[in-house]
C-alpha positions as CSV (number, residue, x, y, z in Angstrom):
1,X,24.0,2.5,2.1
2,X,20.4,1.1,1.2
3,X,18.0,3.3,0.2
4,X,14.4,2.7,0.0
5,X,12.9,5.3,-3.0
6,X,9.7,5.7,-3.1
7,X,8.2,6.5,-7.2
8,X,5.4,7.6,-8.8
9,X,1.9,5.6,-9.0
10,X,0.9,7.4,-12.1
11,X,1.9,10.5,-12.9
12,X,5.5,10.6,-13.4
13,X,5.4,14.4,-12.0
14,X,5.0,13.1,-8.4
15,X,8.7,11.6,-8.5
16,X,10.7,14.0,-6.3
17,X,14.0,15.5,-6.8
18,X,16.2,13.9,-4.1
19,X,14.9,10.8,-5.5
20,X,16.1,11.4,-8.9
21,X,19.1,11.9,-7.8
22,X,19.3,8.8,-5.4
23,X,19.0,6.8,-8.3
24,X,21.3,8.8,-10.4
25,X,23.9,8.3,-7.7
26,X,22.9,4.7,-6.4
27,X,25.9,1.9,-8.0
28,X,22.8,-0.4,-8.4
29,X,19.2,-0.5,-8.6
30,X,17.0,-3.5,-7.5
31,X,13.6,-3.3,-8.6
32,X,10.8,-5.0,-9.0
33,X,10.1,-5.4,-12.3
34,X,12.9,-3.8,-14.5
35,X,11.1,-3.6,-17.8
36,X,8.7,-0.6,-15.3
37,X,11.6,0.8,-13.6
38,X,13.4,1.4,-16.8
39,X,10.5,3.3,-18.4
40,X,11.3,5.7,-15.2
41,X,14.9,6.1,-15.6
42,X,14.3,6.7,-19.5
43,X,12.2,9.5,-18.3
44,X,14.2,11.4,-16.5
45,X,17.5,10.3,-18.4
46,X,19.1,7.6,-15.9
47,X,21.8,5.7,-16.6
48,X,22.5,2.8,-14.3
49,X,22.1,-0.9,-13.8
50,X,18.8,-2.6,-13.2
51,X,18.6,-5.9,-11.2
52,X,14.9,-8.1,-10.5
53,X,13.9,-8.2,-6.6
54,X,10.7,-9.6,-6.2
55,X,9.3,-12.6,-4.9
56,X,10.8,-14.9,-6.9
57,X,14.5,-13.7,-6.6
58,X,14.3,-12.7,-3.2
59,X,16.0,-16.0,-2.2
60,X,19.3,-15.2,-3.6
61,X,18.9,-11.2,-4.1
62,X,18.7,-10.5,-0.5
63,X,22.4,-12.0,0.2
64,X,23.8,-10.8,-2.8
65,X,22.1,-7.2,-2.1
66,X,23.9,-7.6,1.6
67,X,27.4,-8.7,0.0
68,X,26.8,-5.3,-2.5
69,X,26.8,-3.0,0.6
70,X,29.2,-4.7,2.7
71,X,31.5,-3.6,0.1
72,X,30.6,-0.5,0.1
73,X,28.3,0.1,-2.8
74,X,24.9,2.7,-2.5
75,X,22.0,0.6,-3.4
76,X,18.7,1.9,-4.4
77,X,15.9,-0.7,-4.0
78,X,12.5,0.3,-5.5
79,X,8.6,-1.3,-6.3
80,X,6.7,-1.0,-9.5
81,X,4.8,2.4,-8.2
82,X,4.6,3.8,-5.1
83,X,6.7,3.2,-1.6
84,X,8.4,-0.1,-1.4
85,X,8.1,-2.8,1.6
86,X,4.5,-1.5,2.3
87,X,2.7,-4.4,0.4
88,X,5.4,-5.4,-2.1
89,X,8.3,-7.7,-1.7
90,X,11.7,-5.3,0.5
91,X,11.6,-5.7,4.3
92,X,13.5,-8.9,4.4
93,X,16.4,-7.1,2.7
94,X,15.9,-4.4,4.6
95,X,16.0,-6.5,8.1
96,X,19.0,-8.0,6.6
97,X,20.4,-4.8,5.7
98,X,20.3,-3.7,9.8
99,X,21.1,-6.7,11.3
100,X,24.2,-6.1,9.4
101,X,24.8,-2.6,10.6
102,X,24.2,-1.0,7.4
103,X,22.3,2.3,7.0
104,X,19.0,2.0,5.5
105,X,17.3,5.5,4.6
106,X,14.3,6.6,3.4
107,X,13.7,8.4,0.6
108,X,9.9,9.5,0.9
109,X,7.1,9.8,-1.7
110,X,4.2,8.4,-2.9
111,X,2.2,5.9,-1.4
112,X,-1.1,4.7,-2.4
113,X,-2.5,3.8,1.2
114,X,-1.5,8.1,2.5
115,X,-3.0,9.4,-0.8
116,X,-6.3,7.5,-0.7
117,X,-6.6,7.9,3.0
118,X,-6.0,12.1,2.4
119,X,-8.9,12.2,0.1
120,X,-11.3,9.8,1.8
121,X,-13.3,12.2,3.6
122,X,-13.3,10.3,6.5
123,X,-11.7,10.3,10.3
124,X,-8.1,8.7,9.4
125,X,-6.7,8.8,13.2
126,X,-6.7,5.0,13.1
127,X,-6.5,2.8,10.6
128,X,-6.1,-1.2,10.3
129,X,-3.8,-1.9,6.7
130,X,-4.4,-4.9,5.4
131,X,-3.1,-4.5,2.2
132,X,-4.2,-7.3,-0.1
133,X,-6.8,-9.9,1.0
134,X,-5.7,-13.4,0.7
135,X,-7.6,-15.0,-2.1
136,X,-8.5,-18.3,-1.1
137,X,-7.1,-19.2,2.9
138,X,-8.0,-17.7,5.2
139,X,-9.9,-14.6,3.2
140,X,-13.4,-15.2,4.9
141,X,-12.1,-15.6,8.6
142,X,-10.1,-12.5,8.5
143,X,-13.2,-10.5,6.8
144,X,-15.2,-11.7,10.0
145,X,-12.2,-10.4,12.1
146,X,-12.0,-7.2,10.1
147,X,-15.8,-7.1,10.7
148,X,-15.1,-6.2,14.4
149,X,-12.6,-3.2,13.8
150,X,-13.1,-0.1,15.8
151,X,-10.4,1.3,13.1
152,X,-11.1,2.5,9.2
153,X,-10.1,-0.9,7.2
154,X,-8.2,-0.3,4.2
155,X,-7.5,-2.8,1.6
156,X,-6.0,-2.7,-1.6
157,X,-7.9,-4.2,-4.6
158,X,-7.6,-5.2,-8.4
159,X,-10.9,-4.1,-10.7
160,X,-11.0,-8.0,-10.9
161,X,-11.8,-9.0,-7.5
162,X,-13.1,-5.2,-5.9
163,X,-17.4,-6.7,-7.0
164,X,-16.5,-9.7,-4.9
165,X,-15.0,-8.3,-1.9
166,X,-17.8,-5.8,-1.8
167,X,-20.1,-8.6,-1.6
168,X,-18.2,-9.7,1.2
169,X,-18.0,-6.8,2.8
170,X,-21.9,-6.4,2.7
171,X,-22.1,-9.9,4.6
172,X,-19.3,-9.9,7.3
173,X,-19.5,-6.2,7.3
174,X,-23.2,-5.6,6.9
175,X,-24.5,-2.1,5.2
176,X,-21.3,-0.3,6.0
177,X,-20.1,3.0,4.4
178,X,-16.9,2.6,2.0
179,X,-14.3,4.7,-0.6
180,X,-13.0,3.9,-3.4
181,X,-10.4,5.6,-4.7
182,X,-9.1,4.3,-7.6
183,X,-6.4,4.9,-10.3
184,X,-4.8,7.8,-7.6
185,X,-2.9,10.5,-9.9
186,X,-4.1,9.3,-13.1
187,X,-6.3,10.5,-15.8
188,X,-9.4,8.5,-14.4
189,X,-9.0,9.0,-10.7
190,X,-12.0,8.7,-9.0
191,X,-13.6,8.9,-5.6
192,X,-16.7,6.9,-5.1
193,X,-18.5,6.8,-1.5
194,X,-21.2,5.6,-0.7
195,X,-23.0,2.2,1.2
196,X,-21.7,-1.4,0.2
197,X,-25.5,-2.0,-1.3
198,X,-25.3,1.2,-3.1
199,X,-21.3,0.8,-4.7
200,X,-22.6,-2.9,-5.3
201,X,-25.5,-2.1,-7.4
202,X,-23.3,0.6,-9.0
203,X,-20.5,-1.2,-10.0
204,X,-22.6,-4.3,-11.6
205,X,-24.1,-1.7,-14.2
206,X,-20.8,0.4,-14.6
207,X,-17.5,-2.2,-13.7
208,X,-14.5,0.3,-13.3
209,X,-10.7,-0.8,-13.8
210,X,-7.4,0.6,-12.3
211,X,-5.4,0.3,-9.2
212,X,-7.8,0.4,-6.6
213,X,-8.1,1.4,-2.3
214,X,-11.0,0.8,-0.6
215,X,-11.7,1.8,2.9
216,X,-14.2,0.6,4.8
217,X,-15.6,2.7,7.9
218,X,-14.8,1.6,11.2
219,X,-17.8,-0.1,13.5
220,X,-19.9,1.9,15.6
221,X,-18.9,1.4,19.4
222,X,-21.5,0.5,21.3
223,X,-20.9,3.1,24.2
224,X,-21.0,0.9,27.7
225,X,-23.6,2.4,30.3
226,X,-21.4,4.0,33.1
227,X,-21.8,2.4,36.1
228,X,-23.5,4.5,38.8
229,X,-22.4,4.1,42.2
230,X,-25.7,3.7,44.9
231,X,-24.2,5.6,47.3
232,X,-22.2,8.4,45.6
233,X,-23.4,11.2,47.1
234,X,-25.2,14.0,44.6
């Protein structure tokens, strides 16, 4: 069986108790990057065997994970923090894993895009994920897609890069209202809301660091006039 465990995004408290005991039980875990993961198992005492899956082993990981439960084995495949396969290296194995006939099950926690979107103070009934933006390809004719969204964008962001896509934002977007919510579940969480021009001029005096979610408000719709019909009767 394949099961996909969701962990902590910064405080270790969040990690729940069936998945604990997933990857207590699990014969192997595939993470991916085992020098994290094992700071998690240390915590809450687990002993078992740690293999790389990211995007650099995927290539040979995802047949070997397949062979693993073809034989039988319970594998527990998780991320650095936070649910796995959302924007992270997973669903291939986890496509494999059901074209194969092999159970795949959820083991549900944190997730960084449901805990910034809770807290955003905002209508959340639909939302566009993006996840990352790319970096160089591409990035400025999806921005002028995203532009058009009837839906709440949300993005994910490094302190590096969140100045510059703001910046964006305020062209493609123009004045729009955004979140950030950054370092979720840490010590130096933080909600900031407020308009691109304002979070801009903000953020040039006062850069902030952490893991970081913005969402970006969804475009007014421009309500269409009904059209009135010259002879319907009063």
């Amino acid at each position: 069986m394949l099961y996909i465990v969701a962990t902590p995004i910064g405080n270790l408290e969040d990690m729940t108790y069936r998945g604990v005991r997933i990857l207590k039980e699990a014969d192997y875990i595939f993470a991916e990057d085992t020098r994290v993961t094992k700071k998690l198992l240390n915590h809450f005492e687990i002993e078992n065997i740690v293999y790389r899956y990211d995007e650099h082993t995927k290539g040979h990981q995802v047949q070997n994970i397949i062979n693993l439960l073809l034989e039988g084995k319970d594998i527990a495949l998780v991320t650095d923090a936070g649910t796995p396969c959302i924007s992270d290296p997973g669903y291939e194995v986890v496509d494999a894993a059901l074209n194969s006939d092999i159970k795949v099950v959820p083991v549900a926690g944190v997730s960084a895009l449901t805990a910034a979107a809770s807290v955003a103070g905002i209508s959340m009934k639909r939302i566009a994920f993006e996840g990352f933006l790319p970096k160089k390809k591409g990035r400025q004719t999806l921005l002028k897609d995203l532009a058009k969204e009837e839906r709440v964008v949300v993005l994910y962001e490094s302190p590096h890069r969140i100045l510059k896509t703001l910046k964006e934002v305020n062209e493609y977007f123009g004045d729009r209202y955004v979140i950030i919510v950054r370092e979720i579940t840490k010590m130096y969480e933080e909600i900031i809301r407020g308009k691109t021009s304002e979070l801009i001029e903000r953020l040039e005096a006062n850069p902030i660091k952490g893991e970081i979610v913005l969402l970006i408000k969804e475009a007014e719709v421009t309500k269409k006039k009904e059209k009135v019909n010259k002879y319907a009767r009063d």
